[in-house]
KOLLO-105947 format. One line per field, with one value per residue (C-alpha): x, y negated, z; residue in one letter; residue number from 1. Coordinates in Angstrom, 3 decimals, padded with zeros to 6 digits. Layout:
REM residues N
x = c(X, ...)
y = c(Y, ...)
z = c(Z, ...)
residu = c(A, ...)
num = c(NUM, ...)
This chain:
REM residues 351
x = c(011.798, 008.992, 005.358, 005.914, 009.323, 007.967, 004.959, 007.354, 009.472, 006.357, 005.840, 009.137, 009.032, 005.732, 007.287, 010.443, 007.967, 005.560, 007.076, 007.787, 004.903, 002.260, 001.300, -001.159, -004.571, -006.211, -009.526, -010.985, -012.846, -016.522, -015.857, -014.564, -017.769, -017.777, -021.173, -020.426, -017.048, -019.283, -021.926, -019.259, -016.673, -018.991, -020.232, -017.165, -015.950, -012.387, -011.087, -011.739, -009.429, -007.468, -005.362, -006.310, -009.013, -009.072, -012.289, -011.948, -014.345, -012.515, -013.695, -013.675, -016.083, -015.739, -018.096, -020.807, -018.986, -019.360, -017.717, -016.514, -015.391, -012.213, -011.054, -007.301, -004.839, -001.198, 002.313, 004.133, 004.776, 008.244, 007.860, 004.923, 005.892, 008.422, 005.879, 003.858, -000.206, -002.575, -005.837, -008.521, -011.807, -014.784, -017.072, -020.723, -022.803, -020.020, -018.648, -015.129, -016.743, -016.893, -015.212, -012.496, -011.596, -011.024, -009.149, -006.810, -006.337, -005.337, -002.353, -001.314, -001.120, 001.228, 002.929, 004.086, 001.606, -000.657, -004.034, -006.597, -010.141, -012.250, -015.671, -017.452, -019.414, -022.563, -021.095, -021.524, -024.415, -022.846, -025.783, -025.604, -022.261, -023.267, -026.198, -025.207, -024.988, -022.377, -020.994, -018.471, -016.872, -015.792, -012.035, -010.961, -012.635, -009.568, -007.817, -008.596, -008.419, -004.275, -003.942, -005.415, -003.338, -000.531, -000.461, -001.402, 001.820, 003.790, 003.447, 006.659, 004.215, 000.565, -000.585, -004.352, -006.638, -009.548, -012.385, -014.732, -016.768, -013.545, -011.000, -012.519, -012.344, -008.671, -007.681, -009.427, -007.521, -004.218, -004.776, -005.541, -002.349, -000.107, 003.300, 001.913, 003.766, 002.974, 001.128, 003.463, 001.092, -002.332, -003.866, -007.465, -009.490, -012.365, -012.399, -015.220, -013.601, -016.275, -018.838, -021.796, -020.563, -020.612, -024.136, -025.922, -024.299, -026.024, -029.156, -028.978, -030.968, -028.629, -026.989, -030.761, -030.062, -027.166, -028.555, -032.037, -029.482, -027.755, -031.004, -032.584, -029.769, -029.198, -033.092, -033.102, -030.149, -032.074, -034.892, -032.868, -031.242, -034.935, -036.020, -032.646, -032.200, -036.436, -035.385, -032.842, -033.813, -037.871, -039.133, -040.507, -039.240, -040.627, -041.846, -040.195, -036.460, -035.863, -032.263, -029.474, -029.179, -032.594, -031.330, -028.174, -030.401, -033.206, -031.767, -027.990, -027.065, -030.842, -028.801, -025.004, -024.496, -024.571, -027.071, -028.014, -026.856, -024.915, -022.753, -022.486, -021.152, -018.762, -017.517, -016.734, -015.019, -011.269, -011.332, -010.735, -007.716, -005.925, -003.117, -001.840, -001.069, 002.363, 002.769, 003.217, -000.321, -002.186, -005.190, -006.403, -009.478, -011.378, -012.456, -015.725, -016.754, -020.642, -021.000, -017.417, -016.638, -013.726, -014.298, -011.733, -010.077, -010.004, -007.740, -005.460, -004.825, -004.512, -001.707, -000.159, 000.501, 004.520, 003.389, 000.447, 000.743, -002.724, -003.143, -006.610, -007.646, -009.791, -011.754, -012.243, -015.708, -016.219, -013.960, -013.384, -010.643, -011.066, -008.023, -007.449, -004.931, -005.333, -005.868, -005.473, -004.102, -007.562, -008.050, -005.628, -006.206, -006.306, -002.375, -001.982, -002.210, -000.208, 002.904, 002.104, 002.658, 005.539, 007.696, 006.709, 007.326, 010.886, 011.189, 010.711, 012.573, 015.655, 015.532)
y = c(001.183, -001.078, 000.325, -002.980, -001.784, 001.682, 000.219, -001.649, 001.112, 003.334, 000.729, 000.641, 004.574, 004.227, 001.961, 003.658, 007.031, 004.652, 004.919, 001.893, 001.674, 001.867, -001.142, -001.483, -001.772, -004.356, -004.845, -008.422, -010.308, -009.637, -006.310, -003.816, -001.725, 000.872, -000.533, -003.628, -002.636, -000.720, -003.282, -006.193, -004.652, -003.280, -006.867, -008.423, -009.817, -009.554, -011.690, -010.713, -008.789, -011.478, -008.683, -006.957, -003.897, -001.388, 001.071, 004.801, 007.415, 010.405, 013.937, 015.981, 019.300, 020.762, 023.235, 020.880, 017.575, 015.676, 012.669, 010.031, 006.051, 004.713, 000.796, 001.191, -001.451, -000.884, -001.898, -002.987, 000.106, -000.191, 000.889, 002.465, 006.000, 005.635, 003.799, 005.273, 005.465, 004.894, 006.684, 005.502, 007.080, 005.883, 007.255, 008.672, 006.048, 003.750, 002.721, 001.524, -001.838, -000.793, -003.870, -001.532, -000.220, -003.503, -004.909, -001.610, -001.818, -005.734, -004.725, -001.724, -003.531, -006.336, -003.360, -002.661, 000.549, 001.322, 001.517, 003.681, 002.864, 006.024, 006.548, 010.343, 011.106, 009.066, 005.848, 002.595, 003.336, 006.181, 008.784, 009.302, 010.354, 013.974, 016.128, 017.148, 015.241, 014.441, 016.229, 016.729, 019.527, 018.081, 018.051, 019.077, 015.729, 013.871, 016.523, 016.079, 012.045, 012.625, 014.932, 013.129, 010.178, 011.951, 013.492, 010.149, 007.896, 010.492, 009.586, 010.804, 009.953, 009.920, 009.248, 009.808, 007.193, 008.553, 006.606, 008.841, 011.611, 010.075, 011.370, 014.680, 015.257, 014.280, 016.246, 019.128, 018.393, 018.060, 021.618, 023.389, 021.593, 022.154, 020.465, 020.055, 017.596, 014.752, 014.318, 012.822, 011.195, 010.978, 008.342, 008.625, 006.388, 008.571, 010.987, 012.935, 016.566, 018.534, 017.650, 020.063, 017.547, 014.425, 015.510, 016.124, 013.207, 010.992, 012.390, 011.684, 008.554, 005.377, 006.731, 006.547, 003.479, 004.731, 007.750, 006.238, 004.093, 006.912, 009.031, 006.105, 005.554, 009.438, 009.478, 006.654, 008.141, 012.125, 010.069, 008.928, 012.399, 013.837, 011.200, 011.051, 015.080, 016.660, 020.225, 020.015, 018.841, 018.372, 015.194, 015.974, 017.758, 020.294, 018.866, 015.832, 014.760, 013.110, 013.952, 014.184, 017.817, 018.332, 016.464, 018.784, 021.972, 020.875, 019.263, 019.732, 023.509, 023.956, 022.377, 022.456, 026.488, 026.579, 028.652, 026.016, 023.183, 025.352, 027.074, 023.963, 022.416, 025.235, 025.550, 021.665, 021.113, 020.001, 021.755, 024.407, 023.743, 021.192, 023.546, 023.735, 020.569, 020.262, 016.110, 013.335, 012.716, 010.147, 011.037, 007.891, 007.912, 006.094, 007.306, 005.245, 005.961, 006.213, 009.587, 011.321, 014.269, 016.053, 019.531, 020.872, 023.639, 020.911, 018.437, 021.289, 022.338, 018.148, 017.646, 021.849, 020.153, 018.780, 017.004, 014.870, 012.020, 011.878, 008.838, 008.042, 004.584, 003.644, 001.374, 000.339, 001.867, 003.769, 002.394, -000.830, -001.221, -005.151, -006.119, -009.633, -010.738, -013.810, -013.436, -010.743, -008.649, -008.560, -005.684, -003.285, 000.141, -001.220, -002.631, 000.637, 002.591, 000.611, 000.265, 004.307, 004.925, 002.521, 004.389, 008.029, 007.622, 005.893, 008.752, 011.633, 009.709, 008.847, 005.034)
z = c(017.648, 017.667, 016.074, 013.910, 012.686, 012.034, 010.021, 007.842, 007.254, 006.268, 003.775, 002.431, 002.290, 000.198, -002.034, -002.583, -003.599, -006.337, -009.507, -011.373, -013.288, -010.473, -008.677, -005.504, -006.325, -003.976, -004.885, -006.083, -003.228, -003.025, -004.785, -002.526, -002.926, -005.903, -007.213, -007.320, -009.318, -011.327, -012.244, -012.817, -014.642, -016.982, -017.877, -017.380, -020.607, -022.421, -024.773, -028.861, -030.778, -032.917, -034.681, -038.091, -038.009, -040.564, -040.568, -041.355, -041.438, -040.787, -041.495, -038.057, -039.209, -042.364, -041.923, -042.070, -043.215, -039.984, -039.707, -036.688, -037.663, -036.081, -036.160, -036.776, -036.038, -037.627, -037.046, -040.012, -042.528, -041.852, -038.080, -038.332, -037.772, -034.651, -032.959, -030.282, -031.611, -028.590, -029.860, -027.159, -026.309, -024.781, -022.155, -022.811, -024.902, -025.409, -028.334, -030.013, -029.115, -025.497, -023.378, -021.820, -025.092, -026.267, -023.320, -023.308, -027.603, -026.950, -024.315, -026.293, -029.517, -027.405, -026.225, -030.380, -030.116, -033.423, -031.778, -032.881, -031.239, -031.985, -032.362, -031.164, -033.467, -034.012, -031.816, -033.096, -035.297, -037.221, -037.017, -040.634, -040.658, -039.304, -038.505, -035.328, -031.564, -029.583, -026.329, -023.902, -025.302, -028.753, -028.285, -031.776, -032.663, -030.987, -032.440, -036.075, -035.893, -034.482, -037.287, -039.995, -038.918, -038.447, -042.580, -043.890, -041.735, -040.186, -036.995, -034.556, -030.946, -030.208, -026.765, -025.741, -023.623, -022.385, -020.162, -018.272, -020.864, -023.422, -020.209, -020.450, -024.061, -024.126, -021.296, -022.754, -025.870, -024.116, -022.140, -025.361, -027.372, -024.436, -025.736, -029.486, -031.245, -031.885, -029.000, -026.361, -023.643, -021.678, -019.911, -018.135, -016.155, -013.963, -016.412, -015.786, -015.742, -013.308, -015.642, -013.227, -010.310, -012.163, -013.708, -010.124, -009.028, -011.358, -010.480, -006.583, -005.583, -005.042, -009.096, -010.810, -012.239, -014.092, -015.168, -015.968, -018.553, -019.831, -020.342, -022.081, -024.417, -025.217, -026.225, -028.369, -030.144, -029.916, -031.638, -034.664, -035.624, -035.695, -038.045, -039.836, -040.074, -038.941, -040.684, -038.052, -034.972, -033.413, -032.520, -029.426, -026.397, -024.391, -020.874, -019.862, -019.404, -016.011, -015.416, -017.303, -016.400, -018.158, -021.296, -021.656, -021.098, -023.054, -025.903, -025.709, -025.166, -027.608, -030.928, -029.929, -029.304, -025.279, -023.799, -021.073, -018.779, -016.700, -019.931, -021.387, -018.558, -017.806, -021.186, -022.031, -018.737, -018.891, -015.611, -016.815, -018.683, -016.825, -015.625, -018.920, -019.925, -020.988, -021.675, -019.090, -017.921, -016.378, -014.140, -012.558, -010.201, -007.064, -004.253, -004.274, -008.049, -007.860, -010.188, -010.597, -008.670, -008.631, -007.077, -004.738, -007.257, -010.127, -007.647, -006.387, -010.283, -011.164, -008.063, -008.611, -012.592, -012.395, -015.801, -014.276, -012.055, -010.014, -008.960, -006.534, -004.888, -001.877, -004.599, -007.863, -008.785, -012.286, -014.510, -013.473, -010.930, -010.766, -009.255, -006.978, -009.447, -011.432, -015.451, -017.206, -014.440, -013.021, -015.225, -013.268, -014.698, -018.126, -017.263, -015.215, -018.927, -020.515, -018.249, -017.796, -021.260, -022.031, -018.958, -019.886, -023.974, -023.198, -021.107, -023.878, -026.540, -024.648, -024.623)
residu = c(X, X, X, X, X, X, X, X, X, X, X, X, X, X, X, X, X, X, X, X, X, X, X, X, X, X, X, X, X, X, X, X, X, X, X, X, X, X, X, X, X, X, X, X, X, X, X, X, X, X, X, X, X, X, X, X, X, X, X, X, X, X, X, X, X, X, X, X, X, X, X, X, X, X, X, X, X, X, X, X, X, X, X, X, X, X, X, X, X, X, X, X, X, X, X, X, X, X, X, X, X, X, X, X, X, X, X, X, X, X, X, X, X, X, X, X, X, X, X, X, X, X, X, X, X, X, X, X, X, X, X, X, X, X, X, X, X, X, X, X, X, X, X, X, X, X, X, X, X, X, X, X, X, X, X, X, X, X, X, X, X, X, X, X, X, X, X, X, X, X, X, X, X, X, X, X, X, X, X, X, X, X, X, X, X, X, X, X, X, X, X, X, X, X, X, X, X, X, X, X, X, X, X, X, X, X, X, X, X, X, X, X, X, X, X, X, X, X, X, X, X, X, X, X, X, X, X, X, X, X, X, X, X, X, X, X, X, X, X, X, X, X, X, X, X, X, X, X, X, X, X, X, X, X, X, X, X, X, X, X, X, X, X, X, X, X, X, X, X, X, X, X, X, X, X, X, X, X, X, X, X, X, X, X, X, X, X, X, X, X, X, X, X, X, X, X, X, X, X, X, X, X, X, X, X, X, X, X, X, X, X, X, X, X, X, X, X, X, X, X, X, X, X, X, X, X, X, X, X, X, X, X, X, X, X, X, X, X, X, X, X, X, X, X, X, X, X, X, X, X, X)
num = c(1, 2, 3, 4, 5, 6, 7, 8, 9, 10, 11, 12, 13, 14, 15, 16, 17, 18, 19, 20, 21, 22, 23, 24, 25, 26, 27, 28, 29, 30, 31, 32, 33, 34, 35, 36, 37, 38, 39, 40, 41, 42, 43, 44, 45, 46, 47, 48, 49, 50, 51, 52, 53, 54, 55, 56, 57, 58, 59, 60, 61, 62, 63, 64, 65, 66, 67, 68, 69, 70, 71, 72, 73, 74, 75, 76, 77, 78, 79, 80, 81, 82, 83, 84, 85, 86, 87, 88, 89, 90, 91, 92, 93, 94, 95, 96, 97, 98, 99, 100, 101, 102, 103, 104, 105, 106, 107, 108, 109, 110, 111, 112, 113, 114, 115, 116, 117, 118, 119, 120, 121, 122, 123, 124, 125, 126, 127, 128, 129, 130, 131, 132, 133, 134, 135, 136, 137, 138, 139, 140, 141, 142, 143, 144, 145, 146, 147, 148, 149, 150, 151, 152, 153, 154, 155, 156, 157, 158, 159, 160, 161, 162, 163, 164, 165, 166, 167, 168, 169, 170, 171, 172, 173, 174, 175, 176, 177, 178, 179, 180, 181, 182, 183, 184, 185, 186, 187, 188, 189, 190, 191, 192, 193, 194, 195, 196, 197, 198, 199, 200, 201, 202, 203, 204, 205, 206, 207, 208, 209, 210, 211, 212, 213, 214, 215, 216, 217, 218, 219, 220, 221, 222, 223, 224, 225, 226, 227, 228, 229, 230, 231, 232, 233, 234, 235, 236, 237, 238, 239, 240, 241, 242, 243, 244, 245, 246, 247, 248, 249, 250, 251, 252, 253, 254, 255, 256, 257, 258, 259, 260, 261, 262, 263, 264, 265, 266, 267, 268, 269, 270, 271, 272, 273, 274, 275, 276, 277, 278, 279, 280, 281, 282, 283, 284, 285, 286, 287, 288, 289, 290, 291, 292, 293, 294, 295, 296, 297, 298, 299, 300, 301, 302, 303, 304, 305, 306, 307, 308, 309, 310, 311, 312, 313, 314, 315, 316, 317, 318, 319, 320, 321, 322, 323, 324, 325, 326, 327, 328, 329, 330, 331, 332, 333, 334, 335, 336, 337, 338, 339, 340, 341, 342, 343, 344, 345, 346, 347, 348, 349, 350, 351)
């Protein structure tokens, strides 16, 4: 046999093992470097929603009346219920705006999905709406928004999109539902699971830029909740914040319960909960991602799971996976979700 022949037949063999739903990635030209997947894709534009948006503010803590704001898009009443709802989730200082979330909500509303594009809480300029911040560890968030949607239209199948910080919280979620109905699916993109990894990683010289961005949004934002609520939180902090890690020890584990960076961090990872997730799940990463880090005991419990398919590229950056393919297809991971969901929801309902 020829080392030609065998090549081919390792590629046929490779083939015959990808599920249906799972093309090759090949990166686009000029972007094989996860930076410059990085950089792009975030500014890379997708075409508007042209479908109807209906805004709810949903209450998610009754305790202290927190709420988040979802835009909703619904299938006719009469389907409504049988049809699978994709609720999505954005990444840290994104928004239901965010251009992934709208490029995803466009294909899964073509796909006959209800879409819900979720807000954490005060995203998209919804400070008001509670008196606390945001964090990683706010999965019963996700949870409340599939249950509140789920009383008011009886939905029979809810799958969960997550993107980065949003990956996390719905993996989180899906580990502590385990095979709750109605949730039937999960899709992530770098979902950022190892959140002590991720966090260092930001802070290590060629990642400033992105964390420098991150830290300067997170301020701005710690800024308005001490003007909006000052018996609750102080305007200044003590000594400065240069890393994220300082801003989750100095100002996140101070007014959300942890007792510093490290607890936080340990206590809001999906890590830890991974191995019981009991619904087909999507875990979709790059190897050349600037900032995520999966940890060698976090992979081993991903790939161990018989209910997650862990699927990791040479390229594609954080959450951008720009594909050579013309169109719309340049968006890869975004038509990676969709086809995902449409084969593993067929799947569980028998059609």
């Amino acid at each position: 046999m020829s080392p030609d022949t065998s090549a081919i037949e390792a590629i046929n063999d490779a083939a015959l093992k990808r599920p249906d739903w799972l093309t090759p990635f090949v990166p686009r030209r000029g972007l094989s470097n996860g930076h410059a997947q990085t950089i792009v894709g975030n500014f890379l534009p997708r075409p508007a929603l042209n479908f109807e948006s209906i805004e709810e503010e949903i209450e998610v803590d009754p305790l202290d009346g927190s709420r988040v704001l979802c835009h909703c898009h619904w299938q006719p009443e009469q389907v409504r219920a049988e049809r699978l709802t994709a609720v999505l989730v954005h990444g840290l200082e994104g928004s239901s705006n965010s251009r992934y979330i709208q490029g995803v909500a466009a294909r899964a509303w073509a796909a006959g999905f209800n879409v819900v594009r979720m807000n954490m809480r005060n995203c998209s300029d919804t400070d008001r709406l509670t008196p606390t911040l945001y964090h990683s560890g706010l999965s019963g968030d996700v949870g409340a928004v599939i249950n509140h949607f789920t009383a008011l239209y009886k939905l029979e199948h809810v799958a969960l999109v997550g993107y980065s910080m949003g990956g996390n919280l719905v993996l989180k979620l899906a580990g502590e539902w385990g095979s709750r109905p109605p949730l039937a699916a999960v899709a992530t993109v770098c979902p950022a699971i190892d959140l002590a990894a991720g966090s260092d990683a930001l802070h290590k010289p060629a990642n400033r830029l992105y964390e420098y961005r991150f830290l300067r949004g997170l301020m701005r934002r710690y800024r308005r909740k001490a003007a909006l609520f000052p018996d609750r939180y102080h305007p200044e902090v003590q000594g400065p914040v240069r890393s994220l890690r300082e801003f989750d020890d100095k100002i996140v584990a101070r007014y959300c319960g942890f007792r510093d960076a490290d607890d936080y961090y340990y206590r809001a990872a999906a890590a830890r909960v991974v191995h019981r997730i009991a619904v087909p799940t999507l875990v979709l990463v790059a190897k050349d991602d600037p900032f995520i880090r999966l940890l060698p005991e976090t992979r081993a419990r991903l790939q161990a799971n018989p209910h997650i398919s862990f699927v990791e590229t040479e390229h594609g950056g954080h959450c951008a996976f720009l594909s050579r393919d013309p169109g719309d297809e340049i968006h890869w991971a975004e038509a990676t979700l969709i086809r995902y969901l449409q084969s593993v929801t067929k799947a569980e309902r028998g059609s």
